[in-house]
C-alpha positions as CSV (number, residue, x, y, z in Angstrom):
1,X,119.8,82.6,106.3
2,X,117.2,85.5,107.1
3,X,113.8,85.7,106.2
4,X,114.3,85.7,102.6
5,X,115.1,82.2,102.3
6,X,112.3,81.3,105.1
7,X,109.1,79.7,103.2
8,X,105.7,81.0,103.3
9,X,102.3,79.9,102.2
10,X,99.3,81.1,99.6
11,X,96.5,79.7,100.9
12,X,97.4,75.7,100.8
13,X,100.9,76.3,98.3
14,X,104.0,76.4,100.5
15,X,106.8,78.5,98.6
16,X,110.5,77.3,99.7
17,X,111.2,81.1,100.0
18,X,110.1,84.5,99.7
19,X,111.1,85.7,95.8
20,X,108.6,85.7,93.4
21,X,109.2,86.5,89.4
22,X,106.7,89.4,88.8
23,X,104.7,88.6,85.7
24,X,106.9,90.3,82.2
25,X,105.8,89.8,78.8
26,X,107.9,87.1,77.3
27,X,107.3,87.2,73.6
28,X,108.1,83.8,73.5
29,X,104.8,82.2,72.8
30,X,104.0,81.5,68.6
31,X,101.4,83.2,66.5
32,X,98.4,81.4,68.3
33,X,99.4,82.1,71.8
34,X,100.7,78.3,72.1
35,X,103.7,77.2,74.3
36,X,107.6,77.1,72.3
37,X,110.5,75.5,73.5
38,X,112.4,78.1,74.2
39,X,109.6,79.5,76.2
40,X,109.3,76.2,78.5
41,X,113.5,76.5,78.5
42,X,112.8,80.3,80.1
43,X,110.5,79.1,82.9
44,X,112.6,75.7,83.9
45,X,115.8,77.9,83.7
46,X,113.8,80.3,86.6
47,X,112.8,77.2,88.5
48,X,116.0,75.2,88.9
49,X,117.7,78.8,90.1
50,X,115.5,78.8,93.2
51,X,112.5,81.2,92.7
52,X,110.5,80.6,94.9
53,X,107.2,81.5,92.9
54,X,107.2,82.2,89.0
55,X,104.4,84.1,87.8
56,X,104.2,84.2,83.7
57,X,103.9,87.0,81.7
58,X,100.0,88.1,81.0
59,X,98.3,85.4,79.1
60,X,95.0,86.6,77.4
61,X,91.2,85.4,78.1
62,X,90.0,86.4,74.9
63,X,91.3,87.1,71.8
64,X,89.7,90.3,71.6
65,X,91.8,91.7,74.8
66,X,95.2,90.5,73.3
67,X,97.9,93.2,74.1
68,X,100.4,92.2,71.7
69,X,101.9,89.6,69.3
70,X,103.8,86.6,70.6
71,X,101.6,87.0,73.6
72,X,100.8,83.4,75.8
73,X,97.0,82.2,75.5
74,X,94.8,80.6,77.7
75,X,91.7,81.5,75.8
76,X,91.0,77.9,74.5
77,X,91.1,74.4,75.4
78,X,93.9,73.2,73.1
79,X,96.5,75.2,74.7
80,X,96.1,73.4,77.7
81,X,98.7,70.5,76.4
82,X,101.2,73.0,75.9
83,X,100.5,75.1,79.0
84,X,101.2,71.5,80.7
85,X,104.9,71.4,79.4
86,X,105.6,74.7,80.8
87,X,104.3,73.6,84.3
88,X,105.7,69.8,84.1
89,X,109.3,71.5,83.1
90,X,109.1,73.8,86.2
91,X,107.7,71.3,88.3
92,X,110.6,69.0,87.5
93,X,113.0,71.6,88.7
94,X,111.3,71.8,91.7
95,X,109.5,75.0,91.4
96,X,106.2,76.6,91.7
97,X,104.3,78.2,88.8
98,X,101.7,81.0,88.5
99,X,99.1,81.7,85.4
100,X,98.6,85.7,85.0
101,X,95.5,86.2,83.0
102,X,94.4,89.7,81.7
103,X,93.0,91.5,79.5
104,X,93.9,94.6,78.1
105,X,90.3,96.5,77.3
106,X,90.7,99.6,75.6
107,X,94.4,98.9,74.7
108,X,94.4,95.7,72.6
109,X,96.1,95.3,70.2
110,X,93.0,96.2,67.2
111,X,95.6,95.1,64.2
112,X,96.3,91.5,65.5
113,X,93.0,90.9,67.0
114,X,91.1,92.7,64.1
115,X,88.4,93.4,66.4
116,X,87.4,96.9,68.7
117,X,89.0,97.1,71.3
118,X,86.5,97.1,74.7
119,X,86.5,99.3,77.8
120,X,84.8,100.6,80.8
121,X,84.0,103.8,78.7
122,X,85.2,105.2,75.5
123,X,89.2,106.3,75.6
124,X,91.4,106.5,73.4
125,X,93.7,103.6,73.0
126,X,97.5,102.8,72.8
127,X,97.0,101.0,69.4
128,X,94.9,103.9,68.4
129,X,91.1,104.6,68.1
130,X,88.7,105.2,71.0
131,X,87.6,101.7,72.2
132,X,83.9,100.7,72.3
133,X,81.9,101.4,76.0
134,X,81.5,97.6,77.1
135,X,77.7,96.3,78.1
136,X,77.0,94.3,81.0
137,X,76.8,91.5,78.4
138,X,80.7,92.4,77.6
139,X,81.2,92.2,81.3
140,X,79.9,89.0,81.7
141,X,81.4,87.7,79.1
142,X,85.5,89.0,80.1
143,X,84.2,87.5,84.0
144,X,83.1,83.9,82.0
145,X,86.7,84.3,79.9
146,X,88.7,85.0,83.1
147,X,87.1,81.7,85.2
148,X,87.4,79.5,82.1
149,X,91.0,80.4,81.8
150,X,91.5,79.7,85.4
151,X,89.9,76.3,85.0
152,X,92.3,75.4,82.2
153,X,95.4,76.9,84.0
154,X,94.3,74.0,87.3
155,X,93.9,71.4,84.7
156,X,97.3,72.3,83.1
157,X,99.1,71.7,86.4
158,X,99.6,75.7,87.5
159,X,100.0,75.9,91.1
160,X,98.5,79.4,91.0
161,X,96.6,82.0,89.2
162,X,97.1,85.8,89.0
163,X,94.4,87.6,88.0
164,X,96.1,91.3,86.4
165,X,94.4,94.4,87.8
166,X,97.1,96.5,87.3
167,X,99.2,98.8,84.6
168,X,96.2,100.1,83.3
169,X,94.9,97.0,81.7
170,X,90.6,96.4,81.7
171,X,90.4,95.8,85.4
172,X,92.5,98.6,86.1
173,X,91.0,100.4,83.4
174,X,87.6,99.8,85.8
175,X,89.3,100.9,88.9
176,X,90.2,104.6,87.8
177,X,87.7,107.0,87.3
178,X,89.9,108.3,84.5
179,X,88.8,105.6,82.4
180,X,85.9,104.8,84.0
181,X,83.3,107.1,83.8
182,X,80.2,104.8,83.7
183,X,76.7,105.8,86.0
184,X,75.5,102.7,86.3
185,X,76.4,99.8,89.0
186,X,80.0,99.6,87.5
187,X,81.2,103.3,88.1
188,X,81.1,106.0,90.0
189,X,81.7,105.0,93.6
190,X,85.6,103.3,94.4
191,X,83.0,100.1,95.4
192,X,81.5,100.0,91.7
193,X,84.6,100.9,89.9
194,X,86.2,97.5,91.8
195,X,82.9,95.6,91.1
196,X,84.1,94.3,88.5
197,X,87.1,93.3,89.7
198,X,85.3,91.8,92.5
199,X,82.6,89.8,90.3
200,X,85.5,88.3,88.1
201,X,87.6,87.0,91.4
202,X,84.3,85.4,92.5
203,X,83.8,83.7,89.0
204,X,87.5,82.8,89.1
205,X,87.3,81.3,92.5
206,X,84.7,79.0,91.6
207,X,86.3,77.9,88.8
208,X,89.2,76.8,90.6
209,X,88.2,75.9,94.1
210,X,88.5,77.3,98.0
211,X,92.1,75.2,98.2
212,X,93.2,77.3,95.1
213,X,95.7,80.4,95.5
214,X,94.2,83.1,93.9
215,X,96.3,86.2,93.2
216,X,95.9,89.7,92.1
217,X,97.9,92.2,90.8
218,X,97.2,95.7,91.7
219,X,98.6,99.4,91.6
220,X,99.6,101.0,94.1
221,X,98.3,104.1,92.0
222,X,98.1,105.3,88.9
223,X,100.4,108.2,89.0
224,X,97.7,109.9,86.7
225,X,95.9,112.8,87.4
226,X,92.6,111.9,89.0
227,X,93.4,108.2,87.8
228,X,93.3,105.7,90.7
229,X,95.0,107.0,93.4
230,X,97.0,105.8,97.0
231,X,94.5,106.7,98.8
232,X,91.6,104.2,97.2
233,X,94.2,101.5,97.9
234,X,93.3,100.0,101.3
235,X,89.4,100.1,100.3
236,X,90.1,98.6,96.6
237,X,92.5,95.7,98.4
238,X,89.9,95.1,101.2
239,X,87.0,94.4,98.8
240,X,89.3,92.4,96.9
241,X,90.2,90.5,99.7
242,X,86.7,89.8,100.6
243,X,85.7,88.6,97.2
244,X,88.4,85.5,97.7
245,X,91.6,86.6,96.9
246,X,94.4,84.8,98.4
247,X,97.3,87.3,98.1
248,X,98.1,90.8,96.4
249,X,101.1,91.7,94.1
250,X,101.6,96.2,94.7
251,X,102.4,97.6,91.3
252,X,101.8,101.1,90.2
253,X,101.8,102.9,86.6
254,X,100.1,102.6,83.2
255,X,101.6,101.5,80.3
256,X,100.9,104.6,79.0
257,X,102.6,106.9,81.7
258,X,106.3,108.1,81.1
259,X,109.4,106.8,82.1
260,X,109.3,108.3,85.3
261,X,106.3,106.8,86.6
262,X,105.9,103.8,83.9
263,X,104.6,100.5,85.2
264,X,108.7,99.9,84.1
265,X,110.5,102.6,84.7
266,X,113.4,103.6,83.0
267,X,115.4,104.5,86.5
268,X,118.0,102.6,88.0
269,X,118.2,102.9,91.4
270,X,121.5,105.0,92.6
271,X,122.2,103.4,95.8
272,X,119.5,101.3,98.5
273,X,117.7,103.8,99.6
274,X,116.5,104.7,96.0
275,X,115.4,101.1,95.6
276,X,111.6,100.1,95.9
277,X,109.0,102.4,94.1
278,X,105.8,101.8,96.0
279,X,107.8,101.6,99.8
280,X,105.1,103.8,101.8
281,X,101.8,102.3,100.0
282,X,103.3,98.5,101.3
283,X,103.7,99.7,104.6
284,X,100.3,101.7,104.7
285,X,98.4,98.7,102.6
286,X,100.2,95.9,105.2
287,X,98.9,98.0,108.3
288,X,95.0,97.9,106.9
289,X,94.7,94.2,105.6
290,X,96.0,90.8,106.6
291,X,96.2,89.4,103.0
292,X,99.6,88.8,102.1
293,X,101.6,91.1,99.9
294,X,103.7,90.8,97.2
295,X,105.8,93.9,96.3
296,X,107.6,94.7,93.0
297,X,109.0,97.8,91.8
298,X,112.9,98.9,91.7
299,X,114.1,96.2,94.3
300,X,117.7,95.3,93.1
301,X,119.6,94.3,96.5
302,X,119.3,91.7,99.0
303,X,119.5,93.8,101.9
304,X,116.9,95.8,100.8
305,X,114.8,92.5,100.1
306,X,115.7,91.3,103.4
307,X,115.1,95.2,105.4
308,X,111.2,95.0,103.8
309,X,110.3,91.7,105.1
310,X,112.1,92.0,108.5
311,X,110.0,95.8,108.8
312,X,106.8,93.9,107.6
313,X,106.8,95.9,104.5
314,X,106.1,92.7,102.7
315,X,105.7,88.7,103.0
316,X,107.6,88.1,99.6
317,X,109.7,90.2,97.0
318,X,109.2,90.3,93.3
319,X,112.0,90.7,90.6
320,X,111.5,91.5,87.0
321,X,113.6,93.2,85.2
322,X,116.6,91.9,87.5
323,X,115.6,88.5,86.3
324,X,115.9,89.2,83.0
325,X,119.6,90.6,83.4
326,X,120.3,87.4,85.7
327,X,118.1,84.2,85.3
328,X,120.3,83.1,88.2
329,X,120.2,85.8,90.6
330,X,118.1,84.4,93.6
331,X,120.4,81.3,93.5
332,X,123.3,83.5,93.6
333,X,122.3,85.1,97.2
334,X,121.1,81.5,98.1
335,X,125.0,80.6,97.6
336,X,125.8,83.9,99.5
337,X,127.0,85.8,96.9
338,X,124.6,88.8,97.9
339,X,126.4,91.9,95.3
340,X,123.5,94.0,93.8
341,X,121.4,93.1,90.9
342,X,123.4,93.3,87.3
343,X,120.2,95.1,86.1
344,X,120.6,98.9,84.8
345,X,116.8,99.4,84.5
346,X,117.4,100.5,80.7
347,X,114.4,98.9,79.3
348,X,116.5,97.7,76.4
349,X,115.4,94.5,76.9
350,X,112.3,95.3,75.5
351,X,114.5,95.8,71.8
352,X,114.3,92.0,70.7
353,X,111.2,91.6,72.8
354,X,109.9,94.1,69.9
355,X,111.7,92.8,67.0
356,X,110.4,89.5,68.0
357,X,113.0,87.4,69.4
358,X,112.2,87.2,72.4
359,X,112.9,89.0,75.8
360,X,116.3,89.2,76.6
361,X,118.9,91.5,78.3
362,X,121.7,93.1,75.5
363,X,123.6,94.5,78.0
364,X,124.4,90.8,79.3
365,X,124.8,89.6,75.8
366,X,127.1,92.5,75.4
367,X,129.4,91.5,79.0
368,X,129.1,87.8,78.0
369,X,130.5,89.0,73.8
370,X,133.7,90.8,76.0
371,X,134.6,88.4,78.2
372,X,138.0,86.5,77.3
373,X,137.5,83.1,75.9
């Protein structure tokens, strides 16, 4: 059935095959960051159509680096009950399930959290307002949040966690010297601006243990000017490596960037060859480290999906959008019904995701209003 549908392990997990849903922010979770129904419905739908790893949206360490309302928590101990549904539901479909914890520094979400927002230096934020230059005290504190998250996302019954280093959150904020412009042990060189990155993996690992997959998710680059950039990859991914990380998910873009280079862009794909952003920093970033990579970004065909693992591209593919458009898309190649992804890469799933109803694609809603009853 091709490599696609051949398994594949993260560190002790053995995934039944290579897909993975890349992490996207659900907007399903209540006021408090707890677990809904509908939300637990989302991930066991996922499951039972054959992904071979979900990865949730970001879940916040701290209240302070929430990103948005209806956002998933795993800041506290009594979310841990709910957290458990999720993982039970997916588990009873027979799937695999993956924590991604972030924070998002200097572009929190000030109005819901009520709080300053928090970054490697002082920049001005998406909510507004320049966030406050974090102390090593801060530091610790995000590196305690992050490893007591991962303990609760073990006890919950996650099979994984992803720690999110990526889109211009606070650990990518750390990585680019954009929004990094520190002097002391945390900035500067590419090795100090991934220091923290580093320092938080370690604390995550020993919250969870050596027989736990550890993930991170990282750009590719920034596509900023003098942000992080291609070229730090292959340094940034082996220092990750060697602080314990089991795997890495290749990303790229802010969420401030535009369209054209957003961490979601707004650009569907013409034909194959247009498909898959960050092609040439997977092959360069698979030639300099033996880690195995996830890649995401404008893949929206099982050939291509199948091309990238058989050139070594890639050990597993990551949908997100596409999943949205078509919750039963990998199932549909499993039954070998391989036609291209439904997904038109309009970001208008992101229109009840913003009104608060949840993400969802209209333009599906819209085919299944015109079909004949």
């Amino acid at each position: 059935m091709g490599l696609f549908f051949s398994p594949f392990y993260i560190n002790r997990l053995c995934l039944p095959n290579r897909s993975v849903r890349s992490a996207v922010w659900e907007g399903l979770a209540d006021d408090q960051g707890r677990v809904t129904d509908r939300f637990v419905r989302m991930m066991a739908t996922l499951a039972h159509n054959r992904l071979g790893l979900i990865i949730t949206g970001h879940a916040y360490v701290d209240p302070q680096g929430q990103a948005g309302p209806w956002q998933l928590g795993a800041d506290r101990d009594d979310l841990v009950g709910g957290l458990q549904r999720m993982t039970d539901a997916v588990h009873g479909q027979g799937g695999r399930i993956c924590l991604q914890m972030a924070h998002a520094g200097g572009h929190a979400a000030t109005r819901i959290t009520g709080r300053s927002a928090l970054g490697p230096s002082s920049f001005e934020g998406r909510s507004g307002g320049k966030c406050r230059t974090m102390s090593e005290d801060d530091i610790y504190a995000v590196q305690q949040a992050m490893g007591a998250a991962a303990g609760r996302a073990r006890k919950a019954g996650f099979d994984a966690v992803q720690v999110h280093a990526a889109h211009g959150y606070l650990l990518s904020q750390f990585l680019s010297p954009v929004t990094n412009r520190r002097r002391d042990r945390y900035g500067g060189s590419l090795e100090n601006r991934a220091r923290m990155l580093c320092e938080t993996l370690q604390v995550v690992r020993a919250a969870v243990g050596s027989d736990f997959p550890v993930l991170v998710k990282m750009n590719s680059e920034d596509f900023v000017p003098s942000g992080f950039q291609r070229v730090d990859l292959p340094e940034a991914a082996a220092l990750v490596s060697e602080a314990g990380a089991d795997a890495i998910e290749l990303s790229g873009g802010t969420v401030t960037n535009p369209q054209e280079t957003h961490c979601a862009r707004k650009v569907r794909p013409g034909c194959p060859e247009e498909e898959v952003y960050y092609r040439q920093a997977a092959r360069d970033l698979k030639a300099s480290i033996s880690l195995p990579l996830i890649l995401v970004g404008g893949i929206r065909s099982y050939d291509v999906a199948e091309s990238l693992l058989a050139s070594e591209s890639a050990d597993l593919i990551a949908f997100g959008r596409p999943l949205i458009a078509e919750p039963k898309l990998i199932a549909r190649w499993h039954d070998g019904r391989r036609k291209t992804s439904a997904c038109l890469s309009c970001n208008r799933c992101y229109v009840p995701l913003q009104a608060g109803q949840g993400l969802s694609c209209v333009m599906a809603a819209a085919r299944h209003q015109r079909k004949p009853r």
